[in-house]
C-alpha positions in Angstrom: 11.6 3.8 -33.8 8.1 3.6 -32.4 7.7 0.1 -33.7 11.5 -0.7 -31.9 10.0 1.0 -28.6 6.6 -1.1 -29.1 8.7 -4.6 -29.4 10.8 -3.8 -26.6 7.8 -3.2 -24.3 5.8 -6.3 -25.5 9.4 -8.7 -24.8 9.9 -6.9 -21.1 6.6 -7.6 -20.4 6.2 -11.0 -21.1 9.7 -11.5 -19.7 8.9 -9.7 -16.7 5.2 -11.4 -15.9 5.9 -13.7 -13.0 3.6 -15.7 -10.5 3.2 -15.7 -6.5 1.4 -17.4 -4.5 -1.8 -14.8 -3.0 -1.9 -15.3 0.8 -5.4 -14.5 0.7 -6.1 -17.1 -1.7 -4.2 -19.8 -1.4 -3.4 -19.9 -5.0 -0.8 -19.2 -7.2 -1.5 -16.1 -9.3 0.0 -14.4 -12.4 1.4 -11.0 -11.8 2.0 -8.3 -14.5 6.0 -7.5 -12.6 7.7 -9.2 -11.2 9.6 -7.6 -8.1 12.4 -5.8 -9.6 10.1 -4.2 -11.8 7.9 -3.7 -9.5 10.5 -1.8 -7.6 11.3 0.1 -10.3 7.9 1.3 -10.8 7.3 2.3 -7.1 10.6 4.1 -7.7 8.9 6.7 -10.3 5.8 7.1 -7.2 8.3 7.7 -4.5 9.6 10.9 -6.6 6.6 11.9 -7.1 5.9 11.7 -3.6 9.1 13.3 -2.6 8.7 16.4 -5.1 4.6 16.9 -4.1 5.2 16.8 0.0 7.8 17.7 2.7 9.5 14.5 4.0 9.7 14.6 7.8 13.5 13.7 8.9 13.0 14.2 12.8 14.2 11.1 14.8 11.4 10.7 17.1 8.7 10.1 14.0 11.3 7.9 12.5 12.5 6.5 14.8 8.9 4.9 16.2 7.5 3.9 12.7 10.9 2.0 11.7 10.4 0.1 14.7 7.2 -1.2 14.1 7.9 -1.5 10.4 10.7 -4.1 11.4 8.5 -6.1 13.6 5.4 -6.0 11.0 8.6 -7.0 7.9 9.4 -9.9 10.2 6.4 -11.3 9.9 4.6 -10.3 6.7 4.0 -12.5 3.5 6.3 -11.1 1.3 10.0 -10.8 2.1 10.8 -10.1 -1.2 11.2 -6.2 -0.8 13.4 -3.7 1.2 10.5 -2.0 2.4 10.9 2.3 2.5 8.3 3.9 4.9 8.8 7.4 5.2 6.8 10.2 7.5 4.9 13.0 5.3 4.9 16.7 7.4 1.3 17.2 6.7 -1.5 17.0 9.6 -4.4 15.1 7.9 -5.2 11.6 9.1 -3.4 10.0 6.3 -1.2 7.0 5.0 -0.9 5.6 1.9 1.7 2.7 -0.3 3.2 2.6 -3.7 4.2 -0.4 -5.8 7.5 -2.0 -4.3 6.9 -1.6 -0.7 7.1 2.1 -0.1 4.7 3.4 2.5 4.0 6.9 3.7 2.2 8.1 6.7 0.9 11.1 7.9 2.7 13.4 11.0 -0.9 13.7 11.4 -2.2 10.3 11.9 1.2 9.4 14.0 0.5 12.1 16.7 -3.3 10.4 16.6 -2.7 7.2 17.5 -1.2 5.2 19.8 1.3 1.8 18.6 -1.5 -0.6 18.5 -3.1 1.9 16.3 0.1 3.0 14.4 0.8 -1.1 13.7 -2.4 -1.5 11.8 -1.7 1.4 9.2 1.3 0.4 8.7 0.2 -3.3 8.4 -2.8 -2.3 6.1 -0.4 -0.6 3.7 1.7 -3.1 3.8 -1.1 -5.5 3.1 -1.9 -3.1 0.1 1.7 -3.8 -1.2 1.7 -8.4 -0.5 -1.3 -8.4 -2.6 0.1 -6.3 -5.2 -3.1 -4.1 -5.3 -1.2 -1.0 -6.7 0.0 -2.8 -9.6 -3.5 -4.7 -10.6 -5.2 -1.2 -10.4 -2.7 0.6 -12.7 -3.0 -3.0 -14.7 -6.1 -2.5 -14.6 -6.9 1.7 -15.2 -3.7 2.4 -18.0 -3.0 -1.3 -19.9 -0.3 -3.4 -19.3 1.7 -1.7 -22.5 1.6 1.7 -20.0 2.5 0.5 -17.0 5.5 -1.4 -18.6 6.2 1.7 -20.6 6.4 3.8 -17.3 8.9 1.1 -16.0 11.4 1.2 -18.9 11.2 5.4 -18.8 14.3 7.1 -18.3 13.8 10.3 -16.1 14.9 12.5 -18.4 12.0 11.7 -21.0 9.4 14.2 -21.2 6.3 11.9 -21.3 7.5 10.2 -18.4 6.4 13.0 -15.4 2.4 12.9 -17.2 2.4 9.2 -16.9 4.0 9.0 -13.5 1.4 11.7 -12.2 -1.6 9.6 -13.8 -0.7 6.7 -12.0 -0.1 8.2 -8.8 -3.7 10.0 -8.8 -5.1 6.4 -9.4 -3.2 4.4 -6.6 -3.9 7.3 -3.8 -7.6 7.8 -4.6 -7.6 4.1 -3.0 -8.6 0.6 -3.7 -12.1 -1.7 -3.9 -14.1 -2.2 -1.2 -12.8 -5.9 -1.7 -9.0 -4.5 -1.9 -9.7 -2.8 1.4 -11.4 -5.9 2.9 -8.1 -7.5 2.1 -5.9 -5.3 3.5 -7.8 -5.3 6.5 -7.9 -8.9 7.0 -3.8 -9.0 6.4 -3.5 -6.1 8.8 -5.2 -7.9 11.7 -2.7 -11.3 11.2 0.5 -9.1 10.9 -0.7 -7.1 13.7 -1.2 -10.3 15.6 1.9 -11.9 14.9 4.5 -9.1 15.1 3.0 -8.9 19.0 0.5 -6.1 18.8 -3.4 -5.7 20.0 -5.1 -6.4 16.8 -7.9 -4.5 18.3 -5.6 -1.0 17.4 -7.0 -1.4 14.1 -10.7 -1.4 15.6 -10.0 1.7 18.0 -8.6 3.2 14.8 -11.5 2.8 12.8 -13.8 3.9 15.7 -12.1 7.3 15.7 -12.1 8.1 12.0 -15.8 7.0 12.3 -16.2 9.4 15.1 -14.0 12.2 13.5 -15.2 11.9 9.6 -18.5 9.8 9.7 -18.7 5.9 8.4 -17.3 6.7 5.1 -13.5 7.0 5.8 -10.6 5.1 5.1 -7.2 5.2 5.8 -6.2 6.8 2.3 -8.0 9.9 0.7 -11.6 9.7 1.9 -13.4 8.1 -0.8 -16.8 6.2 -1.5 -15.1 3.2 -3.0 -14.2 2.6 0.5 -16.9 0.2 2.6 -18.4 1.7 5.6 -16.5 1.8 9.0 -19.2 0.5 10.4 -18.7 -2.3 8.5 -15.2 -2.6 8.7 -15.1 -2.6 12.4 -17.5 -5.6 12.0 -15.3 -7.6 9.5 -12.2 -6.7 11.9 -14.0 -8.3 15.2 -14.9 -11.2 13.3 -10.7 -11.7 11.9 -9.9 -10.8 15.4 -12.2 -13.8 16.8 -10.6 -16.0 14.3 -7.6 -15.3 15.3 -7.9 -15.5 18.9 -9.5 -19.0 18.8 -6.7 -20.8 17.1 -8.7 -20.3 14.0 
């Protein structure tokens, strides 16, 4: 049976590897799931998520972060996903994304920030999700046999909830300073073309800076994050780019 279980990994996985094309990059790369896998994957995190916090269902928070969400979908590099962004009851300056496009944000960091501001989570996590960074990292941390075997899980099996936990530590502890660089730079040009100040991701980072020191990010707090200070500076400098035509 185990051997059985072992093939059937090792044939969805090479089945399910796929490429895309990085918009960072430039350059086509090869990705462990392709996006219905993907999905499926996320869809394990979003119980998770679901079952750990209380899921805010008041219009007003909805209501605003749907509408950003729309503008910021229009515009992104990957259209490929039906994106789920749902508000977490919980007042800590927080937001994080899954695998498959679903994003959560703090009540929190909402009643903190203004739309600029708002726009430029929600485009960094979404930046988090076009570059696949979720999936790399659990590539990365568990094998590829794991994360496959996490995707073909039913939810009744009883290994299932350990693995899905596991992962879901990994993603929300956060990314590389490079990862973070990335979804930086990808929140500035969706911020920028879905018609919001770019510079709300500045002002953001200037009040976490202000409120938790220069080692802060959006996710958990965490020294795998680069500086603020530095940050900021990287922003200015996308911002510059983008506002010369560059």
């Amino acid at each position: 049976m185990k051997r059985f279980i072992f093939i059937l990994i090792i044939s969805v996985f090479v089945s399910g590897c796929a490429t895309f094309l990085n918009p960072l990059t430039g350059k086509k790369e090869t990705i462990l799931l392709d996006t219905p896998y993907e999905v499926a994957l996320g869809g394990h995190f979003s119980r998770q998520v679901a079952g750990q916090y209380k899921i805010e269902d008041g219009f007003e928070y909805n209501d605003r972060i749907q509408v950003i969400t729309r503008k910021l979908v229009s515009v992104c590099d990957r259209k490929d996903l039906a994106y789920q962004v749902k508000v977490i009851k919980n007042k800590q300056m927080n937001a994080f994304a899954m695998p498959g496009g679903f994003i959560y944000v703090n009540t929190g960091l909402m009643d903190s920030v203004d739309d600029d501001e708002l726009a430029g989570v929600l485009a960094h996590e979404m930046g988090h999700v076009v570059a696949r960074h979720g999936v790399k990292k659990l590539a990365a941390n568990l094998g590829a046999g794991v994360v496959m075997s996490i995707v073909l899980r039913s939810e009744d099996d009883k290994e299932l909830q350990q693995l899905v936990a596991t992962g879901f530590t990994l993603v929300t502890l956060g990314y590389s300073r490079q990862d973070e660089y990335q979804a930086d730079k990808l929140a500035i040009k969706y911020t920028y073309l879905a018609g919001y100040n770019p510079r709300g991701v500045v002002s953001l980072f200037e009040k976490l800076r202000r409120e938790h020191g220069d080692i802060a990010g959006f996710e958990i707090w965490s020294s795998t994050h680069p500086p603020l200070s530095q940050r900021i500076n990287h922003a200015e400098e996308q911002i510059k780019r983008y506002q010369s035509g560059g």
